[in-house]
N, C-alpha and C positions, 0 to 999 in steps of 0.2 A: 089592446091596440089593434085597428083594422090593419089588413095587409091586403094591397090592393097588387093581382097579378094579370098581367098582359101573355097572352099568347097569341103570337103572329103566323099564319098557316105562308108559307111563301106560295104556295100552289095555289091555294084557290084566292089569298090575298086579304082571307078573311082575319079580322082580329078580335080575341073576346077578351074583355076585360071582367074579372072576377075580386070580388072583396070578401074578404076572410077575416075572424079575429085568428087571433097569433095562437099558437100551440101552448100548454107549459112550456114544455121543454125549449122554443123557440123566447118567448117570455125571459125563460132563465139564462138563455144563453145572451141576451140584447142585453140584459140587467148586468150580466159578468161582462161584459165589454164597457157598459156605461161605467160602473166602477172601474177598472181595468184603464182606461182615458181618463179619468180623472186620479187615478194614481200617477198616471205618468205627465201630467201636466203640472201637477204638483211639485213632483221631483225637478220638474226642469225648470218649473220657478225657481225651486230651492236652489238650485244649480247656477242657474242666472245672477240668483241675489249674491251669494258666493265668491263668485266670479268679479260681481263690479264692486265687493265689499274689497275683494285683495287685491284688483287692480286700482283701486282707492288709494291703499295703502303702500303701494309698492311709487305710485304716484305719476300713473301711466295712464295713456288712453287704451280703448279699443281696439281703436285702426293701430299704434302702435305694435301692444300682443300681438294681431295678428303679425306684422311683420318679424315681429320676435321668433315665431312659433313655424314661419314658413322656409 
């Protein structure tokens, strides 16, 4: 993956823009967050689904819970 970096000199106003491929170690760290967000998107669907499976059953809305829970 290219990594395109800006740097802005405030003094003379010049700006250089530079394209890089990514490091390993930079590589592995973008991969453990990609995974990492998609674990916790996961969860909070599961959590979601959860949620309107027992407020289904308890035979309530939403906007009610929340007033429940406030």
């Amino acid at each position: 993956m290219k990594i395109t970096e800006k740097e802005f000199n405030t003094i003379t106003g010049e700006e250089t823009i530079t394209e890089r491929e990514e490091t390993d170690a930079e590589a592995a760290a973008r991969l453990d967050r990609e995974t990492e967000l998609a674990q916790r998107q996961t969860e909070a669907e599961a959590k979601a689904t959860q949620k309107a499976a027992l407020l289904n059953r308890l035979g309530i809305t939403d906007d009610e819970a929340k007033l429940l829970l406030a």
